[in-house]
C-alpha positions in Angstrom: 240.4 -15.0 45.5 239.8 -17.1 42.5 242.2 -19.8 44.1 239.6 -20.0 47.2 236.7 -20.0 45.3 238.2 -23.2 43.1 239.4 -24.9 46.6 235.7 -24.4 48.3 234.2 -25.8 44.7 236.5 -28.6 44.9 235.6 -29.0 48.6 231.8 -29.0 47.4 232.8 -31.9 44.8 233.9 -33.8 47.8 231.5 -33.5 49.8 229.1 -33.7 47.5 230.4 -37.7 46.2 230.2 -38.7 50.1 226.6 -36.9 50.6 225.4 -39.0 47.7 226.8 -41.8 48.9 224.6 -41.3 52.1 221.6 -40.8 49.8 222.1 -43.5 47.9 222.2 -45.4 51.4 219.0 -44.3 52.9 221.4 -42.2 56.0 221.8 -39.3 57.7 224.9 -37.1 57.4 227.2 -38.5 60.1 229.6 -36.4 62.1 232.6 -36.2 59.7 230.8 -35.1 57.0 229.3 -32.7 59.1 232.6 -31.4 60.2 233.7 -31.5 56.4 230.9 -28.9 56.0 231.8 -27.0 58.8 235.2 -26.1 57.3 233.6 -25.6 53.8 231.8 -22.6 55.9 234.9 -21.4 57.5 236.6 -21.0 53.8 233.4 -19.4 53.0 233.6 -16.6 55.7 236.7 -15.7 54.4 235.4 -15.7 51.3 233.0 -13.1 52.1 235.5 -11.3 54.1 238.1 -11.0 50.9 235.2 -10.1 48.5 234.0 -7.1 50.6 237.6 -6.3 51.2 238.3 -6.4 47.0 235.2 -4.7 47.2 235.9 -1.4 49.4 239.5 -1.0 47.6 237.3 1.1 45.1 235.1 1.9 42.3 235.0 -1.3 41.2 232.2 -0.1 38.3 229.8 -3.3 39.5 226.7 -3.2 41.4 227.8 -3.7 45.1 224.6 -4.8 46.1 224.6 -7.8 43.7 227.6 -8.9 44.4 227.5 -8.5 48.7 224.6 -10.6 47.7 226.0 -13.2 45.7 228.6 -13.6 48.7 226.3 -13.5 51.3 224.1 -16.0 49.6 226.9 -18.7 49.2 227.6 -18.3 53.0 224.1 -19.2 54.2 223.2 -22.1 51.7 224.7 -24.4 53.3 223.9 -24.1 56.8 219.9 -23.3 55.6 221.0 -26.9 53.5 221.9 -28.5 56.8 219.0 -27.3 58.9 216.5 -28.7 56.5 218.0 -31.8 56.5 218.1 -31.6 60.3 214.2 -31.3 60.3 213.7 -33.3 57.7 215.3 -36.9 58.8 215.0 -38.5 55.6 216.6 -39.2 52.5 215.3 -36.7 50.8 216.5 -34.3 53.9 220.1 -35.2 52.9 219.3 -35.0 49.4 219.2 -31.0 49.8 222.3 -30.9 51.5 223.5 -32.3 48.3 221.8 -29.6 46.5 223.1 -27.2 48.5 226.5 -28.4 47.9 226.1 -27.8 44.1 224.5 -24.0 44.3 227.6 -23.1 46.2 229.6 -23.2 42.7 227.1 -21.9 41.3 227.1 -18.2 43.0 231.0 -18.6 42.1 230.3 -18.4 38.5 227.2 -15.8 39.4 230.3 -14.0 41.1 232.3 -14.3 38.0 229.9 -12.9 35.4 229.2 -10.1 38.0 232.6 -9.3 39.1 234.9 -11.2 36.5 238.0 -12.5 37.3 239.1 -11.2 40.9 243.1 -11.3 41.8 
């Protein structure tokens, strides 16, 4: 799981360099991008589906709550990211895709002090 979790934050990275290059241009997020995000979520979704899985096999001697949060949280960022942006067709809009793309990581390291390392 750990492996995922550094793939999707290297994703992010990614994605993140090309959605500030659209910033930085005064653009919209164009289609590939777009699609880059897309399979970001799909890794995410499994993500949530191997956490919950770890998660069941069990006592585990963590909060459950916090961490189906935690996993659930990182799989709605960034399509919450991409609507705003959607409604708000501006700069700033694509500037919180960007944001988005950064908080991801983030709940993986929330995940990590909650859970620790995960095999």
């Amino acid at each position: 799981m750990v492996q995922l979790q550094v793939a999707l934050s290297v994703m992010c990275g990614v994605a993140a360099v090309l959605v500030l290059v659209q910033v930085a241009r005064d653009r919209l997020v164009n289609r590939p991008i777009l699609a880059w995000l897309a399979v970001i979520e799909v890794g995410l979704v499994v993500h949530l589906v191997q956490g919950i899985a770890w998660l069941t096999g069990g006592d585990r001697g963590i909060s459950a709550a916090t961490y189906v949060g935690y996993l659930a949280a990182s799989l709605v960022v960034l399509p919450l990211a991409v609507g705003w942006a959607w409604a708000e067709r501006s700069r700033s809009g694509t500037a919180v895709i960007l944001v988005g793309l950064f908080l991801v990581p983030y709940l993986f390291l929330r995940l990590y002090d909650v859970a620790g390392p995960i095999r």
